[in-house]
N, C-alpha and C positions, 0 to 999 in steps of 0.2 A: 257429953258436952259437944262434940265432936257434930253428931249429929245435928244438934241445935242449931251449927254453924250453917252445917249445910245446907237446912232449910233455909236459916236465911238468906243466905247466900242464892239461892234459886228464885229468893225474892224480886233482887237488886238487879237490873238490867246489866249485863255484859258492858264493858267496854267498846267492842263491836257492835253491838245491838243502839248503843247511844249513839255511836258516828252516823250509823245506817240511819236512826231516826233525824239525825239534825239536818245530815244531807237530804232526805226526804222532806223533811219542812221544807228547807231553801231550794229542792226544788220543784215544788208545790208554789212557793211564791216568790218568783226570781228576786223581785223587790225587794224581798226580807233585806229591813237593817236592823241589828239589834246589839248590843251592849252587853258585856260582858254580866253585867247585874242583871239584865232584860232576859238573859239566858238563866239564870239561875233561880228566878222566879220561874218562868215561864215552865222550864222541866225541872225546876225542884232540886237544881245541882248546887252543891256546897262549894265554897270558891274552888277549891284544889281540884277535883273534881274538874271543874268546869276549865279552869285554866288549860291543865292538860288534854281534854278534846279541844278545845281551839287550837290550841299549838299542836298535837295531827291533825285536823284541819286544817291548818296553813301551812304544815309542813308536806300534806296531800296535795295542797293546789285545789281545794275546794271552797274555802272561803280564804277573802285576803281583808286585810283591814281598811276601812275609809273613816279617818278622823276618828272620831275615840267607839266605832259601830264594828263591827263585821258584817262582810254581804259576797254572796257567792262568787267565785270567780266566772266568768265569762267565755267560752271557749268558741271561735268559728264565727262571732258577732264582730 
């Protein structure tokens, strides 16, 4: 059983491996605005999931909220 887990578990992207990819979208496309459901289509994240990398993302200071969107923060502009 154990093992079963493991494999799938090697499936599932990392927690770290998610943040490193979203930061990489937005910053890819500074522009990105996107929605907490626009997220969850978009990379396939189940709400909890998706809640808690936005919230380290905004507890990072990588994306901040605009109106009901997320879009990356800004540094030096």
């Amino acid at each position: 059983m154990t093992s079963v887990n493991c494999q799938n578990a090697a499936l599932v992207p990392s927690v770290a491996r998610w943040l490193e990819l979203i930061r990489a979208e937005y910053r890819e496309m500074p522009c990105l605005s996107l929605t907490k459901p626009q997220m969850q289509r978009l990379w396939g994240l189940d709400s909890y999931i998706c809640d808690a990398l936005v919230e380290a993302l905004l507890a990072a200071e990588v994306l901040r909220p605009s109106g009901t969107a997320y879009v990356a923060v800004t540094r030096g502009r």
